[in-house]
C-alpha positions as CSV (number, residue, x, y, z in Angstrom):
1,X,-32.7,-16.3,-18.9
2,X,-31.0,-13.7,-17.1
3,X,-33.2,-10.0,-17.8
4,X,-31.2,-6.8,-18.2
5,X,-31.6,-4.8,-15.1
6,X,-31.6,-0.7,-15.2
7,X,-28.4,-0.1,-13.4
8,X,-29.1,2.9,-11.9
9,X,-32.5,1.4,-10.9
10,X,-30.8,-1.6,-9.0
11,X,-28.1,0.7,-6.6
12,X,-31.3,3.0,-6.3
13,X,-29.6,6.2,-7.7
14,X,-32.5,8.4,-8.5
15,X,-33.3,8.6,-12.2
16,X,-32.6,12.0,-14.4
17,X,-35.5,13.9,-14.1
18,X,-35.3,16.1,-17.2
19,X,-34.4,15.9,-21.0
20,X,-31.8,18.3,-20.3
21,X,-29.7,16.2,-18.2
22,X,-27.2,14.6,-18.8
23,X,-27.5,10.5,-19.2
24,X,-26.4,8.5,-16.4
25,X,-23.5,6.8,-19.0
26,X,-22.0,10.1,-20.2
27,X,-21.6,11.7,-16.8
28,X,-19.7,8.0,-16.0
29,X,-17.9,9.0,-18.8
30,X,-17.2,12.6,-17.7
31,X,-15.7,11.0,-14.3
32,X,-13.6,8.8,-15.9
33,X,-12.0,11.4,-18.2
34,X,-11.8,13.6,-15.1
35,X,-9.4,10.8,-13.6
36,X,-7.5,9.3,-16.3
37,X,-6.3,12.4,-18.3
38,X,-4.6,13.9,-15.8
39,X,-3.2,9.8,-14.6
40,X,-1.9,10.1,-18.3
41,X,-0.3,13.3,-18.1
42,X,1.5,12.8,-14.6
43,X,2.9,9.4,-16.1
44,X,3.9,11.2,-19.5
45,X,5.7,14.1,-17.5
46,X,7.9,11.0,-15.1
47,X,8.4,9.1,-18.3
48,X,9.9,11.9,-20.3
49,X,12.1,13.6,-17.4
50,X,13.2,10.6,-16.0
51,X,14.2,8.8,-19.2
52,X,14.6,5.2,-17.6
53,X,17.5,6.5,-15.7
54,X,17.0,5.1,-11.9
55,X,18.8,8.1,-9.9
56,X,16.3,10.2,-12.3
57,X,13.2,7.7,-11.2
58,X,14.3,8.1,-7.2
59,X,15.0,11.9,-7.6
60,X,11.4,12.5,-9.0
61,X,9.5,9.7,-7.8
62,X,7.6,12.4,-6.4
63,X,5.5,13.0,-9.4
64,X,3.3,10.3,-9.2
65,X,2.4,10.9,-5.9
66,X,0.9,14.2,-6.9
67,X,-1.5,12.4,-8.7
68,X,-2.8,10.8,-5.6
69,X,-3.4,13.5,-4.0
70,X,-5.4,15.3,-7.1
71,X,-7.6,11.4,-6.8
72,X,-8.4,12.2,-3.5
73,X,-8.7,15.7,-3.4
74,X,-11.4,15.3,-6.4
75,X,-13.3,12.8,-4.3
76,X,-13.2,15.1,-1.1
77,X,-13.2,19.3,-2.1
78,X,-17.0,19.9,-2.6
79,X,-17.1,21.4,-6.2
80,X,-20.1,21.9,-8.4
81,X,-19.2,19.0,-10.8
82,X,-21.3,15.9,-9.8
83,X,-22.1,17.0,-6.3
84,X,-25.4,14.8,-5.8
85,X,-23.2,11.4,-7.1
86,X,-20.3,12.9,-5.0
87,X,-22.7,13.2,-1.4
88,X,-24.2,9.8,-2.6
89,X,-20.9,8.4,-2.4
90,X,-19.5,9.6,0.9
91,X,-22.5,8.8,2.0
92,X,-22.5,5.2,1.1
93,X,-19.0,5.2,2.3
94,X,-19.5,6.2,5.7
95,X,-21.8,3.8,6.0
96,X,-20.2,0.9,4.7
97,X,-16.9,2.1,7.0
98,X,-18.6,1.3,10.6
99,X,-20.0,-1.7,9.3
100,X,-23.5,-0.7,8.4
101,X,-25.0,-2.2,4.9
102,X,-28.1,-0.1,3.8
103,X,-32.1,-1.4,3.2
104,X,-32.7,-3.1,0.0
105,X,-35.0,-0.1,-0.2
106,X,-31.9,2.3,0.0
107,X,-29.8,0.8,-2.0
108,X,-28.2,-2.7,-0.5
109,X,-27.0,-3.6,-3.7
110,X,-24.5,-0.4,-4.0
111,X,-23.1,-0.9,-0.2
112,X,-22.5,-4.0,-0.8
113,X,-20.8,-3.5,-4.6
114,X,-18.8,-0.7,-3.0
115,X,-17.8,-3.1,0.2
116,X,-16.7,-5.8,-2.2
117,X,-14.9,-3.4,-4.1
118,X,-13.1,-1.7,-1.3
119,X,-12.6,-5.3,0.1
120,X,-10.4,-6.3,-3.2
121,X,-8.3,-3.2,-3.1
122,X,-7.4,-3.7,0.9
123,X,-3.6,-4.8,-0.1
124,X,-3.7,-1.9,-2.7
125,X,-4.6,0.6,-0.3
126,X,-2.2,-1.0,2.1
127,X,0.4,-1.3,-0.2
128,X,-0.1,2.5,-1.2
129,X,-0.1,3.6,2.0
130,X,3.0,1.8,3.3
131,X,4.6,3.5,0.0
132,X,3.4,7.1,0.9
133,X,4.8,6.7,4.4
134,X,8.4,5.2,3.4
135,X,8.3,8.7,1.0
136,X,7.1,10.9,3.8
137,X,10.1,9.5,5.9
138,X,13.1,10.3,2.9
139,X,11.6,13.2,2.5
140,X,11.9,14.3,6.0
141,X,15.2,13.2,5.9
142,X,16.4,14.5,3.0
143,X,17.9,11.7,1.5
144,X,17.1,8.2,-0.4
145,X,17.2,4.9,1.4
146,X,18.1,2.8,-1.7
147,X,20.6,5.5,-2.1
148,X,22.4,4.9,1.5
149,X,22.1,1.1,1.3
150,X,24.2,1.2,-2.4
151,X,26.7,3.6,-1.0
């Protein structure tokens, strides 16, 4: 039978140190408010001023974008909110970006969860990326392509 490992123990993320800190579960929890209520509000705001209307959808299609780049900017502006677990991270993902896996001593088990993960969003990421381009291009030129190819 299959034991029930400490989590933080297995990725090697150092342990809380003090009663007065916060568990590792609620600050997983803090993040994952930190993310998703302002994802609900962006999609609230399209939804209500576009109203299903397509030329409303391309005029503002804008919106959700701004929500990207709130994700990354919370992952890369140094802040005091999680700044250990945000170092830890960057760190991890430098690592795993050149092609480096850590010791098992360091933490193995994270790079490689994080290279796996990264691994299954590759189209995502790609797909996201083609769509920020095609956006940087109408915006530059001022005008919708779906637009021009129905007039």
């Amino acid at each position: 039978m299959l034991a029930i490992q400490d989590v933080p123990a297995l990725i090697r993320y150092p342990s809380r140190t003090s009663a007065t800190q916060i568990s590792h579960h609620l600050s997983t929890y803090r993040l994952a408010s930190l993310l998703s209520i302002p994802l609900a509000a962006s999609i609230l705001l399209f939804w209500t001023i576009t109203r299903r209307d397509p030329v409303a959808v391309l005029n503002w299609e804008i919106l959700p974008n701004i929500y990207l780049l709130f994700l990354i900017a919370a992952f890369v502006i140094p802040s005091s909110v999680a700044r250990h677990g945000r170092a830890r991270f960057l760190q991890v993902l430098r690592r795993i970006s050149v092609g480096g896996i850590a010791e098992a001593s360091e933490g193995k088990f994270g790079d490689v969860l994080a290279a796996d993960v990264l691994t299954s969003y590759a189209k995502v990421f790609g797909d996201l990326f083609v769509a920020e381009v095609r956006e940087g291009y109408r915006m530059r030129a001022g005008t919708s392509w779906i637009a021009s190819k129905s007039a």
